[in-house]
N, CA, C and O of each residue as an XYZ file, in Angstrom:
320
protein
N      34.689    -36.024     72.880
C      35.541    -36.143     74.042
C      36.882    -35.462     73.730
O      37.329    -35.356     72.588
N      37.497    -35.001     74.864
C      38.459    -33.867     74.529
C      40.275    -35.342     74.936
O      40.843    -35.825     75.915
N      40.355    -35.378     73.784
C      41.816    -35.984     73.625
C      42.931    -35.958     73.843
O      43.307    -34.820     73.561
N      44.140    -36.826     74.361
C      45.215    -36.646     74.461
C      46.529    -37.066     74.643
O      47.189    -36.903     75.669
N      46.923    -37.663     73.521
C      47.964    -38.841     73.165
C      49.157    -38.968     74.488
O      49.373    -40.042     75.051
N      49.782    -37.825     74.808
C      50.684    -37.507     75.678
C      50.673    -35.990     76.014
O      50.164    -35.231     75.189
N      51.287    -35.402     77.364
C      51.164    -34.442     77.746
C      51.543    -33.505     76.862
O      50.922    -32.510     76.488
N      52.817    -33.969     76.497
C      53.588    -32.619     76.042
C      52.795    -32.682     74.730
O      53.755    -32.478     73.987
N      51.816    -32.805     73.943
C      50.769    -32.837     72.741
C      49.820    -31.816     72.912
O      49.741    -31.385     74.062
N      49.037    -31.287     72.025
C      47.817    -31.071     71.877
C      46.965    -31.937     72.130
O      47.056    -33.070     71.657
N      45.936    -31.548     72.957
C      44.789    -31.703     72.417
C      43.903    -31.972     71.458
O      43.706    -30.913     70.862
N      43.373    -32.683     71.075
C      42.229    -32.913     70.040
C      40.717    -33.928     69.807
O      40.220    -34.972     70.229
N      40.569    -33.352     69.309
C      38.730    -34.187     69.148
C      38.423    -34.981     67.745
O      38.223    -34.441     66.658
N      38.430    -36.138     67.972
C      38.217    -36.855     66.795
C      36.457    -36.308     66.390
O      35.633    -36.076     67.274
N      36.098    -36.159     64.568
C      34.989    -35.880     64.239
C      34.525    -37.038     63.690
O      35.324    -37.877     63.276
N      33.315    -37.208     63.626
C      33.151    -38.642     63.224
C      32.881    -38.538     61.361
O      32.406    -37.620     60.692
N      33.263    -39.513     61.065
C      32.796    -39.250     59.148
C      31.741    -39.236     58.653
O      31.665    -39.453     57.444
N      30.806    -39.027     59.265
C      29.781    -38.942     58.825
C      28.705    -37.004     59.287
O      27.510    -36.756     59.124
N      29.711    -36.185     59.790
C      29.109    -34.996     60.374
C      30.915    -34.740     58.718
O      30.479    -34.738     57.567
N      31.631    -34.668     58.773
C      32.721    -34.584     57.438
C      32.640    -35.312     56.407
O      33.577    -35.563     55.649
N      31.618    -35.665     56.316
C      31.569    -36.926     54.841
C      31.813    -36.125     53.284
O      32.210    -36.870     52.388
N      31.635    -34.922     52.993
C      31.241    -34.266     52.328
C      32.833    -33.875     51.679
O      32.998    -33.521     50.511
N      33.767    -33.998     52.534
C      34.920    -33.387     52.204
C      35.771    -34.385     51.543
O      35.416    -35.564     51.540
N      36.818    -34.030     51.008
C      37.807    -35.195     50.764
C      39.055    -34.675     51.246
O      39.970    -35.290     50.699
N      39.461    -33.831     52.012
C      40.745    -33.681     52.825
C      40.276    -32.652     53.656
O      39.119    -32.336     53.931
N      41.669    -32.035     54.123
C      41.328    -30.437     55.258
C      40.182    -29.776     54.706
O      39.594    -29.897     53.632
N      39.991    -28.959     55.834
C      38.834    -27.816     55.284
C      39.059    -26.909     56.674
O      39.791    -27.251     57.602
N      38.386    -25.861     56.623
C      38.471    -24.797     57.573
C      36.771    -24.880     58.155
O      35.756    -25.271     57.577
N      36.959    -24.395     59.386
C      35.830    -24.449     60.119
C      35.607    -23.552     61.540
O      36.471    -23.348     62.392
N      33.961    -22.991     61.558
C      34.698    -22.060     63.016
C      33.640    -23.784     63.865
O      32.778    -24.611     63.570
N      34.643    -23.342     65.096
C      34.055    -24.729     65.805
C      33.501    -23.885     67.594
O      34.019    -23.037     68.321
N      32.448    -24.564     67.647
C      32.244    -24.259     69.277
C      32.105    -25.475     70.635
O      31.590    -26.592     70.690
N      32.491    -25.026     71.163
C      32.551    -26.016     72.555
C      31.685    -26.562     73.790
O      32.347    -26.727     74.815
N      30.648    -26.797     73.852
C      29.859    -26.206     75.175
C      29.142    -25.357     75.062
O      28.379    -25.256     76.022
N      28.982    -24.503     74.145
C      28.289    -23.337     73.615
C      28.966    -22.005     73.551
O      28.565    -20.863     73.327
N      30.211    -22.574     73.843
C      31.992    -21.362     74.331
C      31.742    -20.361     72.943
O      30.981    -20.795     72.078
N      32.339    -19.132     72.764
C      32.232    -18.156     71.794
C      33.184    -19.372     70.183
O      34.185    -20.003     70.521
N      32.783    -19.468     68.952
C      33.461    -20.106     68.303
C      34.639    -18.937     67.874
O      34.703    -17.708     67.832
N      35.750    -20.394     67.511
C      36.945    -20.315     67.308
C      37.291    -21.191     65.436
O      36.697    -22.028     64.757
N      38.071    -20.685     65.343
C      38.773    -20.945     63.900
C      39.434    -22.063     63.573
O      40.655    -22.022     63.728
N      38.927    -23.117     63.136
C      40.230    -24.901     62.877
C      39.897    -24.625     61.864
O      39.113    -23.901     61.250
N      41.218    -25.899     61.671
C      41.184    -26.806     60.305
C      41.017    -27.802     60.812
O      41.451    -28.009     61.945
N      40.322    -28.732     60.106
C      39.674    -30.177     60.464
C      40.731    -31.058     59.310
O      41.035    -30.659     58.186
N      41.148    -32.295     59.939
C      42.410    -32.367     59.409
C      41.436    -33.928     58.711
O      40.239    -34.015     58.984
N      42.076    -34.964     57.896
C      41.654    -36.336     58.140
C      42.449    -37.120     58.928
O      43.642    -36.818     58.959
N      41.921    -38.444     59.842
C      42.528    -38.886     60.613
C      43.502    -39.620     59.593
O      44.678    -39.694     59.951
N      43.078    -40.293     58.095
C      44.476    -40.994     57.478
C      44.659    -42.370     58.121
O      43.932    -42.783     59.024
N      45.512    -42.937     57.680
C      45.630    -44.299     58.244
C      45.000    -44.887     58.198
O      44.869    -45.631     59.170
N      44.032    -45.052     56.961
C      43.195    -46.150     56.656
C      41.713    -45.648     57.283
O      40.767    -46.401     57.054
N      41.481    -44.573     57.964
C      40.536    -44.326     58.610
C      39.562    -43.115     58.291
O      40.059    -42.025     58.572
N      38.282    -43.074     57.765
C      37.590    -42.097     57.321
C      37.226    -40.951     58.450
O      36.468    -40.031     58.144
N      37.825    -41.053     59.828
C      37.303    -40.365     60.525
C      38.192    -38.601     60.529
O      39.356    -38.556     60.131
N      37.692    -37.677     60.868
C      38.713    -36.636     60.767
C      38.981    -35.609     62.065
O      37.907    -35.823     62.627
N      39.531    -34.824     62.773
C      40.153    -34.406     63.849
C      40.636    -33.212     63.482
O      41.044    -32.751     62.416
N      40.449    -32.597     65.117
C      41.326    -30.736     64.766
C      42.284    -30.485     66.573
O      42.095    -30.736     67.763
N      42.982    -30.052     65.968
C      43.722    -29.812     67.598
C      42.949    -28.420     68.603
O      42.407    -27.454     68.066
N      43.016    -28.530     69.493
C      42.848    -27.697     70.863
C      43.811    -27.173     71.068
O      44.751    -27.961     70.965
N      44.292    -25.564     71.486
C      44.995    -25.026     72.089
C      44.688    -25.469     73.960
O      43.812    -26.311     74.157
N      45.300    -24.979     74.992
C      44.746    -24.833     75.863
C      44.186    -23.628     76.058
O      43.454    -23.732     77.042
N      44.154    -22.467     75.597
C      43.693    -21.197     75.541
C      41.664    -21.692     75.266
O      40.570    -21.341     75.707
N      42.153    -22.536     74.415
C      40.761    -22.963     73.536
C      39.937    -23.673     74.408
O      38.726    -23.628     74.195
N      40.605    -24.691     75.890
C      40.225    -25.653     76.362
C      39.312    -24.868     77.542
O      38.156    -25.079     77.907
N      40.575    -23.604     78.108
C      40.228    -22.919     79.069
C      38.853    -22.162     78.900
O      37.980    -22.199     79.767
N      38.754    -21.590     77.916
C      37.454    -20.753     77.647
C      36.259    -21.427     77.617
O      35.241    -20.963     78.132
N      36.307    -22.590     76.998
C      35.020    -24.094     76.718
C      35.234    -24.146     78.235
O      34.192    -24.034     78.880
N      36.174    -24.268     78.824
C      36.090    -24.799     80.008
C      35.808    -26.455     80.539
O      34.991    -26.941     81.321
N      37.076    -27.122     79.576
C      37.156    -28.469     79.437
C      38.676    -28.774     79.492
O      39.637    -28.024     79.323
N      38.587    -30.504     79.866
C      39.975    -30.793     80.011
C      40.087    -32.058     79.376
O      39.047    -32.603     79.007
N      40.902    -32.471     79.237
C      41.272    -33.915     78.669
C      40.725    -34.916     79.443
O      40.939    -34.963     80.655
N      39.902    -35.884     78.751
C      38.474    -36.600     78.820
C      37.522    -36.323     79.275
O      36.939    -37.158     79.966
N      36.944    -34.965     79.064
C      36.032    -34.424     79.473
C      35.091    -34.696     78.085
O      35.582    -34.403     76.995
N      33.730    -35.263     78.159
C      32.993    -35.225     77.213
C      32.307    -33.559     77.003
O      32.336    -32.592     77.764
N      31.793    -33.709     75.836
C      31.431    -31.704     75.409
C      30.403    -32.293     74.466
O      30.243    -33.508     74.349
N      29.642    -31.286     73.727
C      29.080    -30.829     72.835
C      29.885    -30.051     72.077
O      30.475    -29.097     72.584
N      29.996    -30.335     70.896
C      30.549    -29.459     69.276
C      29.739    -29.421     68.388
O      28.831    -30.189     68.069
N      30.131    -28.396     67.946
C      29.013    -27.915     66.741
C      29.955    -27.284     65.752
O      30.326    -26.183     66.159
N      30.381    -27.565     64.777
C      31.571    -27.347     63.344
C      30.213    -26.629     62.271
O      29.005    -26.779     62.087
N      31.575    -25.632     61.669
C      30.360    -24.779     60.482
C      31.615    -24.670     59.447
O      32.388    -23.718     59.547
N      31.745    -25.400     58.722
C      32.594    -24.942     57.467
C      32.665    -23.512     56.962
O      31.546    -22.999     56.945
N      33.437    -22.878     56.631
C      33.797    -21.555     56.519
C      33.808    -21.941     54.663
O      34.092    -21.061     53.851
């Protein structure tokens, strides 16, 4: 689901820890949206006590997937 704390924020998609289990901090990744052309993150950890990990959305990024904030999607992450 496409995220969003407050307006003036990014965007972002929590990953669940278990599709990132493998990592123990950032990592780079091309990520796709909907089946949108992939694009370039870093997958961050969420922290705070929490194994789950997250990457921000441009809106450039949102527009092309063609999604908006709480819009559910399909992702598919490939570690680089």
């Amino acid at each position: 689901m496409i995220l969003r704390k407050r307006d003036d924020l990014p965007c972002y998609i929590i990953v669940k820890p278990e599709i990132a289990h493998t990592f123990s901090g950032a990592f780079e990744a091309h990520v796709t949206i909907n089946d949108s052309a992939p694009f370039h993150r870093r997958i961050h950890p969420w922290g705070k006590g929490s194994d789950a990990y997250f990457f921000n959305l441009t809106q450039v990024q949102c527009t092309k997937a063609g999604v908006r904030t709480g819009d559910r999607c399909r992702i598919a992450i490939s570690p680089v």
